[in-house]
GUBA-245027 format. One record per residue (C-alpha): y negated, x negated, z negated; residue in one letter. Coordinates in steps of 0.02 Angstrom, whole numbers, plus 50000, padded with zeros to 5 digits. Layout:
N
+-------+-------+-------+------+
!    c2 !    c1 !    c3 ! rest !
+-------+-------+-------+------+
!     Y !     X !     Z !    A !
...
+-------+-------+-------+------+
// end
This chain:
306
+-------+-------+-------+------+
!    c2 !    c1 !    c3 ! rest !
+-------+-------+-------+------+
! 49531 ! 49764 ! 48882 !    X !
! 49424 ! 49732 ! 49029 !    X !
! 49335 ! 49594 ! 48945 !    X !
! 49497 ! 49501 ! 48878 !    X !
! 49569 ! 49504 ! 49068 !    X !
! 49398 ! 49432 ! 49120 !    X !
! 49430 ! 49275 ! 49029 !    X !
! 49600 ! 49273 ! 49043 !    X !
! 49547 ! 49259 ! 49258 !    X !
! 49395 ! 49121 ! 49220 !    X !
! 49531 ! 49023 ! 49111 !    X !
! 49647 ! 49023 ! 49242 !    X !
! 49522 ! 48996 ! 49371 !    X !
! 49485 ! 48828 ! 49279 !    X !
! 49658 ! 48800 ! 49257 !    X !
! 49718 ! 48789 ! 49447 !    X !
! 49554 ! 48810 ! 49531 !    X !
! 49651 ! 48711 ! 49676 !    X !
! 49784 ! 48834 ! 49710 !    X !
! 49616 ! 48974 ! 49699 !    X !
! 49515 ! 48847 ! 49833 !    X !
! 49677 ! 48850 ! 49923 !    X !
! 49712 ! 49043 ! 49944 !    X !
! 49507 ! 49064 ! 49984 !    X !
! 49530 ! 49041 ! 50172 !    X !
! 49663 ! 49164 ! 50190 !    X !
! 49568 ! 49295 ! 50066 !    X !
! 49421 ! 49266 ! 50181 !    X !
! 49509 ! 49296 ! 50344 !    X !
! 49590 ! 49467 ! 50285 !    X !
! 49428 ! 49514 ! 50208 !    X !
! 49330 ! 49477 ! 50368 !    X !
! 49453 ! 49545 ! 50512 !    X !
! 49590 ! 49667 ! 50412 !    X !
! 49479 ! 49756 ! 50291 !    X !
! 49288 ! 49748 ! 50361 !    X !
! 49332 ! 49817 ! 50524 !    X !
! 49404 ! 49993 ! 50433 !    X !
! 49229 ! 50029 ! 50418 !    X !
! 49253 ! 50062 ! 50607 !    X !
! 49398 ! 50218 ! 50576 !    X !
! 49250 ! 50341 ! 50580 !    X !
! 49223 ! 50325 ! 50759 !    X !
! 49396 ! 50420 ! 50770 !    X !
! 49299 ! 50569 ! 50713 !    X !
! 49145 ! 50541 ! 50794 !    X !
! 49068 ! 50562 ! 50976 !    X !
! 48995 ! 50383 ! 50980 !    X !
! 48822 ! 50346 ! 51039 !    X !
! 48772 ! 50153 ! 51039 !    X !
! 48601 ! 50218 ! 51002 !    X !
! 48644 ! 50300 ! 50844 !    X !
! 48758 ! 50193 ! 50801 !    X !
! 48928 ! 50221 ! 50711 !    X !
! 48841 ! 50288 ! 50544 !    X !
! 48711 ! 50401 ! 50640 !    X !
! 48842 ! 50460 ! 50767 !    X !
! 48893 ! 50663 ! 50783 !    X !
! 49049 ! 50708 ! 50677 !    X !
! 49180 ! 50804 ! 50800 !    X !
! 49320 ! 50818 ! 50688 !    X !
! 49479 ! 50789 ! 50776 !    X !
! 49429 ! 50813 ! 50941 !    X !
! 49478 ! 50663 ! 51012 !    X !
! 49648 ! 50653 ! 50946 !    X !
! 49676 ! 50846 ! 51042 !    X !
! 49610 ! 50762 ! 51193 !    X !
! 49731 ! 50620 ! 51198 !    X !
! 49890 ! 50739 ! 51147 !    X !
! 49837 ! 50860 ! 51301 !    X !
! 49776 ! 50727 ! 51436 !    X !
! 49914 ! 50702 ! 51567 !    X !
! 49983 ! 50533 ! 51520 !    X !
! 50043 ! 50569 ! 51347 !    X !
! 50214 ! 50594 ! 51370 !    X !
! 50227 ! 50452 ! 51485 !    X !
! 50132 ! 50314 ! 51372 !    X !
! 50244 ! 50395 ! 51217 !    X !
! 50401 ! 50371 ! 51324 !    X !
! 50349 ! 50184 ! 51409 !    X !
! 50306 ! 50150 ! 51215 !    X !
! 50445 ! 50208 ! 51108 !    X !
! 50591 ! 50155 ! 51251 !    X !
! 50522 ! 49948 ! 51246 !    X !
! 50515 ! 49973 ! 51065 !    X !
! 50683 ! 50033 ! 51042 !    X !
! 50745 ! 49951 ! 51194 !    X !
! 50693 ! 49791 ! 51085 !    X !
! 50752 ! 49835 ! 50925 !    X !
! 50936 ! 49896 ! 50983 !    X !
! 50946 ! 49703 ! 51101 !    X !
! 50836 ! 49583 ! 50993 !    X !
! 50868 ! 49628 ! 50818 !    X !
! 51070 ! 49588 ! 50811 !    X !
! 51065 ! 49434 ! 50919 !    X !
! 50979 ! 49324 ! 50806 !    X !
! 51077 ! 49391 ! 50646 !    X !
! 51244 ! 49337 ! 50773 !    X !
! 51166 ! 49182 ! 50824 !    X !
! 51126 ! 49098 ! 50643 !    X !
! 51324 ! 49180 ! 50596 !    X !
! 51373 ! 49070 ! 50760 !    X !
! 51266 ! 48918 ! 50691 !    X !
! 51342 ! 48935 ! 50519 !    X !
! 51514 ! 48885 ! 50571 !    X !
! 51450 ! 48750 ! 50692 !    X !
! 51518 ! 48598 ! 50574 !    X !
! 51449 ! 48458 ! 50711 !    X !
! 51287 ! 48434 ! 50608 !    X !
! 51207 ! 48328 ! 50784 !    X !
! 51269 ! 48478 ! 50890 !    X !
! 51190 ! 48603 ! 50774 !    X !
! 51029 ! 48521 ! 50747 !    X !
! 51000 ! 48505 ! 50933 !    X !
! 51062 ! 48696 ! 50987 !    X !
! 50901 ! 48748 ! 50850 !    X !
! 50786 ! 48641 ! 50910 !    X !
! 50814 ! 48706 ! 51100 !    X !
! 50839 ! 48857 ! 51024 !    X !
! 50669 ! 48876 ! 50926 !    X !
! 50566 ! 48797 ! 51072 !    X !
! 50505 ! 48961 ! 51191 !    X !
! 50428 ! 49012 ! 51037 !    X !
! 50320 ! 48919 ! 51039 !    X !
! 50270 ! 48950 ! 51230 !    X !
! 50106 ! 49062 ! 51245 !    X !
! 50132 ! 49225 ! 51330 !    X !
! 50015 ! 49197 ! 51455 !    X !
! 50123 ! 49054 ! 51508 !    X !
! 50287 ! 49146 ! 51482 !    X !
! 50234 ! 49273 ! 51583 !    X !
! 50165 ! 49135 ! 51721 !    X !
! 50353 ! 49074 ! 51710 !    X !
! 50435 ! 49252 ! 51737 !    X !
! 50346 ! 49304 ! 51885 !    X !
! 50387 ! 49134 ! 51960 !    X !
! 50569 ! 49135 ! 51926 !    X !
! 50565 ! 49303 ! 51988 !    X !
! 50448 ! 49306 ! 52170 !    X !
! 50562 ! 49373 ! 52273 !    X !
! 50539 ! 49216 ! 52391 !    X !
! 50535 ! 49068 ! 52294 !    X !
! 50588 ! 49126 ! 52128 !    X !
! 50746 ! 49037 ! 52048 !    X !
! 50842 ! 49206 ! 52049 !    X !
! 50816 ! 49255 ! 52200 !    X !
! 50877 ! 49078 ! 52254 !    X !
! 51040 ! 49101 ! 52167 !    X !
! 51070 ! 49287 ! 52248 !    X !
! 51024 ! 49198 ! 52422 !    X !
! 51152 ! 49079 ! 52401 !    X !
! 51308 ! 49200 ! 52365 !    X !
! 51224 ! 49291 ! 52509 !    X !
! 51143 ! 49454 ! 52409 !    X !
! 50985 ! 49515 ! 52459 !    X !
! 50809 ! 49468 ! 52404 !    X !
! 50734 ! 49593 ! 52256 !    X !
! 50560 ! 49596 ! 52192 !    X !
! 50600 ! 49635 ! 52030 !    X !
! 50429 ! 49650 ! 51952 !    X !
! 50397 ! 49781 ! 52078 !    X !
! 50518 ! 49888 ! 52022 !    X !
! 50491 ! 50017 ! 51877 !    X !
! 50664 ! 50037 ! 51841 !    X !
! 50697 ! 49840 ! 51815 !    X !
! 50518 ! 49822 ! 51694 !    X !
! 50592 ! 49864 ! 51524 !    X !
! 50722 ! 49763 ! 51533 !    X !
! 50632 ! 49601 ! 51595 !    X !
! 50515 ! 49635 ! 51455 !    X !
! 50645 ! 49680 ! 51323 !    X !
! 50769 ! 49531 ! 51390 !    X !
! 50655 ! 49393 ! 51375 !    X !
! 50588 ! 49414 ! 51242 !    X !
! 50746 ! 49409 ! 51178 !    X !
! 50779 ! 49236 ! 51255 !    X !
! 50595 ! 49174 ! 51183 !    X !
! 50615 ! 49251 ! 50995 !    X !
! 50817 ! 49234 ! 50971 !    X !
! 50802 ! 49063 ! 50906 !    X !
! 50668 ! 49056 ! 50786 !    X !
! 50703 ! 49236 ! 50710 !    X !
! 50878 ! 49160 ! 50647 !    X !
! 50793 ! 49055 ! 50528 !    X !
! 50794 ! 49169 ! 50388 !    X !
! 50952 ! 49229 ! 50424 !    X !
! 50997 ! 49048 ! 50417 !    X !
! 50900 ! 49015 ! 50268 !    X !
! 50985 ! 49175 ! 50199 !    X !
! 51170 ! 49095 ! 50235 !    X !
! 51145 ! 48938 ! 50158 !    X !
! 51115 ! 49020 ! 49999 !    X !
! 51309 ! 49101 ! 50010 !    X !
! 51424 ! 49030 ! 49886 !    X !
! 51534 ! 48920 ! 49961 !    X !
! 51668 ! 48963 ! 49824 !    X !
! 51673 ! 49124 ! 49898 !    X !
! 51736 ! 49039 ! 50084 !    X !
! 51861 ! 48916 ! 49996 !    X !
! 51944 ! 49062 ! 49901 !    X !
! 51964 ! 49169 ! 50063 !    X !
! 52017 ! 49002 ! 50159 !    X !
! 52157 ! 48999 ! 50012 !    X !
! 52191 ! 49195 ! 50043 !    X !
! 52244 ! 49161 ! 50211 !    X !
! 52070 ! 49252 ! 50289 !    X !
! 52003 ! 49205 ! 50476 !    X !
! 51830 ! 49156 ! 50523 !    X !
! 51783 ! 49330 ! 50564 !    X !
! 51867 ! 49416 ! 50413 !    X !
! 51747 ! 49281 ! 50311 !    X !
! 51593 ! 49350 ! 50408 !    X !
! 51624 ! 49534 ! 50394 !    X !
! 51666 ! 49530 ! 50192 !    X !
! 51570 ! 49372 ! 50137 !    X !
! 51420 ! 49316 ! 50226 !    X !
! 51390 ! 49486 ! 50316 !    X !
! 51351 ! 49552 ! 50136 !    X !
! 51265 ! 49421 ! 50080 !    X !
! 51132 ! 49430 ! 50191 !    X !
! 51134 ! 49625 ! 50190 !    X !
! 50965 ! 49633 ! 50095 !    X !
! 50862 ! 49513 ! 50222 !    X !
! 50939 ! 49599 ! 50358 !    X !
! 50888 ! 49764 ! 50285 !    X !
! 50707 ! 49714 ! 50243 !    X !
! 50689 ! 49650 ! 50421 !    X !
! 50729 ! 49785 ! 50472 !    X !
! 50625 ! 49900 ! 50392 !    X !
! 50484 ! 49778 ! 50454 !    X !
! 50526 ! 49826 ! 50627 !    X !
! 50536 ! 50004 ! 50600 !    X !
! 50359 ! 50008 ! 50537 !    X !
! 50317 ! 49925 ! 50728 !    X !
! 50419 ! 50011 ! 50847 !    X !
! 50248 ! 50107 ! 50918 !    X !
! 50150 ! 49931 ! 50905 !    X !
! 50231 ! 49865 ! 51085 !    X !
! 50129 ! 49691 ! 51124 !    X !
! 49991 ! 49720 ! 51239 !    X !
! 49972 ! 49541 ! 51317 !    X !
! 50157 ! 49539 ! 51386 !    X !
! 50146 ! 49701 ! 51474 !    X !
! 49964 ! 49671 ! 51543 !    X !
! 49990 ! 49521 ! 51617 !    X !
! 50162 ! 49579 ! 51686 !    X !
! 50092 ! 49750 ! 51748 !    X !
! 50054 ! 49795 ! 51911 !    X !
! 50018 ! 49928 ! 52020 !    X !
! 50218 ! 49969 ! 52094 !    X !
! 50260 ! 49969 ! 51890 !    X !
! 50122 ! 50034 ! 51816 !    X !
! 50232 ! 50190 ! 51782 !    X !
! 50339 ! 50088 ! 51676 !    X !
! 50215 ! 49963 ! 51632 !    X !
! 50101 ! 50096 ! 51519 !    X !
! 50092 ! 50098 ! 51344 !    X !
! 49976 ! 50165 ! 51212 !    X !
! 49911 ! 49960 ! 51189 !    X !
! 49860 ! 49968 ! 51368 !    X !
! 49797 ! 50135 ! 51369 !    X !
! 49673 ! 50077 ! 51220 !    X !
! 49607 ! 49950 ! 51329 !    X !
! 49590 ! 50010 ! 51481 !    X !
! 49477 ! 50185 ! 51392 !    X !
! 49415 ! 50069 ! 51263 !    X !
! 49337 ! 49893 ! 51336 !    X !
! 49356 ! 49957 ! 51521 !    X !
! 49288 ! 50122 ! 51509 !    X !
! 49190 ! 50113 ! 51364 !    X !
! 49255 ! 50254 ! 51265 !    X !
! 49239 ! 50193 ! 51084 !    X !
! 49277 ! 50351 ! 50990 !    X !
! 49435 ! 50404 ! 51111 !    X !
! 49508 ! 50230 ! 51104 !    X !
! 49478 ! 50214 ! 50916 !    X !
! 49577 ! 50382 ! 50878 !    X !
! 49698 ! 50322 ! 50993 !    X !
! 49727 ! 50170 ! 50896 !    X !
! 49727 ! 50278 ! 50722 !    X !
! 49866 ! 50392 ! 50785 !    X !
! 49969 ! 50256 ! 50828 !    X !
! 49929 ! 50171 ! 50648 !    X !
! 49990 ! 50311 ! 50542 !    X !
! 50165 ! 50344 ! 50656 !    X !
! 50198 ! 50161 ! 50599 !    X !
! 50146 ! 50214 ! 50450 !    X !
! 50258 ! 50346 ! 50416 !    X !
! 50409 ! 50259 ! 50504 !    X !
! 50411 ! 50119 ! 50389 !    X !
! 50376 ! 50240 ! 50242 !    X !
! 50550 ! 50346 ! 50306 !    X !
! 50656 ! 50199 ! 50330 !    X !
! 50619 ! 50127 ! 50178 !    X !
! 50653 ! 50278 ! 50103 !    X !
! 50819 ! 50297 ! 50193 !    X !
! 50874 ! 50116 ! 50168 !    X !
! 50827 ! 50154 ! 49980 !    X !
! 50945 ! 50286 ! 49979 !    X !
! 51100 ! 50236 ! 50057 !    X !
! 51096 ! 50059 ! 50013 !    X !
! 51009 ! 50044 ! 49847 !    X !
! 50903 ! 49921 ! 49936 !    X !
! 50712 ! 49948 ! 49995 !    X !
! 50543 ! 49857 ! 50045 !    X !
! 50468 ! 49944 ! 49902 !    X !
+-------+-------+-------+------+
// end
């Protein structure tokens, strides 16, 4: 058996080497920076030394993992982490979903063409100049919102020193940077609705809205579904370049999550073991949330990731 799949794989190797030479890089790069660096887990379970290395290191069990769930910033890094997350979920996931409905009906093919491509262009700003961008439209001198609250005669806010205001800048634009190019599989998902469908409710007499709540609503209930699942399995994995170059120290209260935490006992202070245990915890809660809503989507809706 093992032999006969052998040379099935060299036959088909010298069939469509090309398409093999083609997937090579990417089998490379997941080999060399997804699955090499799980030889580094261990240090979760070990009290580092560089001397010793991570091999010759002293096993201490899950000591550091006690350590992080008693130190006195748990609860607030769990808190800052899981309110962005869901903060994000609850604002970003349904406005692209209503966005591509929106651009379905747009029948001006120039107009619709031209709201995408405005649409899909923050995404491709970096976040290190988004975040350049947010802090100047929002100095509290010269910022561009500021300007507009001067002018209807409101008071001057420095927003980015505020804890209360941080999740919501955060959450907000990066719904305003990801709205337009996370509709494209939504839109890719709509085009693919039968258009029989829409003339035989057009003939029934049903509105523009009835036709998105009973046709293309569940036509696109499996991508939405699977997409959502996705995000489920990252609402603990909040991004750490955003909030570290938009933290400082009047928000820092709101401005701590479990990414920054990692780096500041990790690179900063040089705690390899606490920092890699750290980063395993938060591993296996995404984990296990993906694993339960794919389990729950499976069985109220038939549908599932897997």
């Amino acid at each position: 058996m093992g032999e006969s799949f052998r040379l099935r794989l060299k036959r088909d190797i010298r069939k469509n080497w090309i398409l093999y030479v083609m997937i090579l890089p990417v089998v490379i790069y997941y080999a060399v920076f997804a699955y090499a660096p799980l030889y580094g887990i261990q240090l979760a379970f070990k009290n580092y030394r560089i001397r010793d290395g991570i091999w010759g290191s002293p096993w201490i069990g899950f000591e550091h993992f006690v350590r992080f769930f008693k130190s006195y910033n748990f609860g607030l890094l769990m808190r800052n982490t899981i309110g962005i997350s869901l903060y994000s979920l609850l604002a970003g996931f349904p406005i692209p979903i209503v966005f591509a409905l929106m651009l379905n009906y747009v029948r001006n093919r120039f107009l619709k063409k031209s709201v995408q491509m405005v649409s899909y262009a923050p995404y491709f700003i970096s976040t290190v100049v988004m975040c350049g961008m947010i802090v100047i439209f929002l100095h509290p001198d010269t910022g561009i919102l500021n300007t507009l609250r001067g002018f209807f005669g409101l008071e001057a806010l420095d927003f980015l020193s505020r804890p209360e205001w941080f999740k919501s800048i955060y959450v907000w634009t990066g719904v305003w940077q990801g709205m337009g190019f996370s509709s494209i599989i939504y839109i890719a998902a709509l085009s693919g609705v039968d258009h029989q469908l829409h003339e035989a409710a057009i003939v029934d007499g049903a509105s523009k809205l009835q036709r998105i709540f009973h046709i293309d609503l569940p036509s696109i209930r499996p991508t939405i579904l699977m997409l959502l699942i996705l995000q489920m399995g990252s609402i603990m994995s909040v991004g750490f370049e955003k909030v570290f170059l938009l933290q400082n120290t009047l928000n820092v209260q709101a401005a701590s999550v479990i990414s920054t935490y990692v780096y500041q006992v990790g690179l900063i202070n040089n705690d390899y073991g606490y920092s890699t245990a750290i980063g395993l915890f938060n591993s296996v809660i995404n984990m296990l949330l993906l694993v339960a809503a794919n389990q729950i989507c499976k069985r109220l809706t038939q549908e599932s990731l897997f």
